[in-house]
C-alpha positions in Angstrom: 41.0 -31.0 -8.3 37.7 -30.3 -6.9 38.5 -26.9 -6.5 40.1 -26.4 -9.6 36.8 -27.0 -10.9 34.9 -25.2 -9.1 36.8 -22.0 -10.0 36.5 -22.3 -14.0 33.1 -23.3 -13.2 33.1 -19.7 -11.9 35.5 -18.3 -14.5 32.9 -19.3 -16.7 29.7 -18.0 -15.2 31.4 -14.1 -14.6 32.4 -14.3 -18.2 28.6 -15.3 -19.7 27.3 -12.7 -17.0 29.9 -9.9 -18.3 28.6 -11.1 -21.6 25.4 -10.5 -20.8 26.0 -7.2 -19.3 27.7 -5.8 -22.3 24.4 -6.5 -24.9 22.5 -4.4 -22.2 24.8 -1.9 -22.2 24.6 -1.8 -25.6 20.8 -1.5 -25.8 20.9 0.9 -23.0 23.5 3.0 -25.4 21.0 2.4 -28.8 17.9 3.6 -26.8 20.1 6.9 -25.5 20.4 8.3 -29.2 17.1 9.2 -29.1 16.7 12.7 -30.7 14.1 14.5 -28.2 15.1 13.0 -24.9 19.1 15.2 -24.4 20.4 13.1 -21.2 23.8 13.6 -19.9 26.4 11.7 -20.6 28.9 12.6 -18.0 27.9 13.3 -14.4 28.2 16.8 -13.6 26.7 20.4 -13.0 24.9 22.3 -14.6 26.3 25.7 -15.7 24.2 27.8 -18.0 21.0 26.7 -19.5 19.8 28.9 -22.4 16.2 27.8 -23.8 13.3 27.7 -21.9 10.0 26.2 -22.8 8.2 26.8 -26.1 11.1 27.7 -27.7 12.0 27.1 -31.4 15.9 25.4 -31.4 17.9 24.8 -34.9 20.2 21.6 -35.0 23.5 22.2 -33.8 22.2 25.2 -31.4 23.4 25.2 -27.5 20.7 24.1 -25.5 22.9 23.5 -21.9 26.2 24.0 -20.7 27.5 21.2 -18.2 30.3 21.0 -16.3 31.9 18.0 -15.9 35.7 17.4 -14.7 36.3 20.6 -15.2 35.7 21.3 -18.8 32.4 22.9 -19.9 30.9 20.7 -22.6 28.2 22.3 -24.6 24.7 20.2 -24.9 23.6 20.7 -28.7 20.2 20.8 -30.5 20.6 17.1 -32.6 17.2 18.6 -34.8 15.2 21.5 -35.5 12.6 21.5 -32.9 10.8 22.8 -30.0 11.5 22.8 -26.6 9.2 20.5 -24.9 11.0 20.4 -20.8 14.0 22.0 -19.1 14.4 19.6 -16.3 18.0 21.5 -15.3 18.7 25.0 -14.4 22.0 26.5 -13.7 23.9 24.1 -10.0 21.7 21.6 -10.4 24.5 18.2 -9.9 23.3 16.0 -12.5 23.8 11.9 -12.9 24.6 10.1 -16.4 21.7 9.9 -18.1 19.4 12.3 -16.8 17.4 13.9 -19.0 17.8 17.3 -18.8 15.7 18.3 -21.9 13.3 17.0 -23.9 11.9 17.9 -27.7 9.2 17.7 -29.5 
């Protein structure tokens, strides 16, 4: 019986943590739609980037091309802006989230 116990105990503390886990997640998620800060959200490599610094980008315009799982997936311009860092350039492996370039 003790045992018993002891395992719903634990049943119950995995499932609060999980809990707990998911509202960061979702913060974490909330805080990634910033508009200036393009991260990845796949890892993968980088295949083509085509601004550079200074550069005036429309929404919707291809800022990076990244490879992932073999399908290229086109990073877009979410505003009109300017280009404020390219922190990528074309083989660079890239982890979820990095931020590979940043707006003003």
């Amino acid at each position: 019986m003790e045992f018993l116990h002891s395992k719903i105990e634990c049943v119950v503390k995995l499932t609060k943590l999980t809990n707990e886990l998911s509202k960061l997640n979702c913060n974490m998620s909330i805080s990634k739609l910033d508009k200036k800060q393009l991260t990845a959200f796949i890892p993968g490599t980088i295949v083509e980037v085509k601004v550079k610094v200074g550069q005036q980008v429309k929404q919707g315009e291809i800022l990076v091309i990244l490879d992932a799982m073999k399908m290229h997936n086109r990073i877009l311009a979410p505003i009109n802006s300017t280009v404020k860092e390219v922190n990528v350039k074309p083989g660079d492996r890239v982890v979820k989230g990095f931020v590979m370039v940043v707006l003003e």
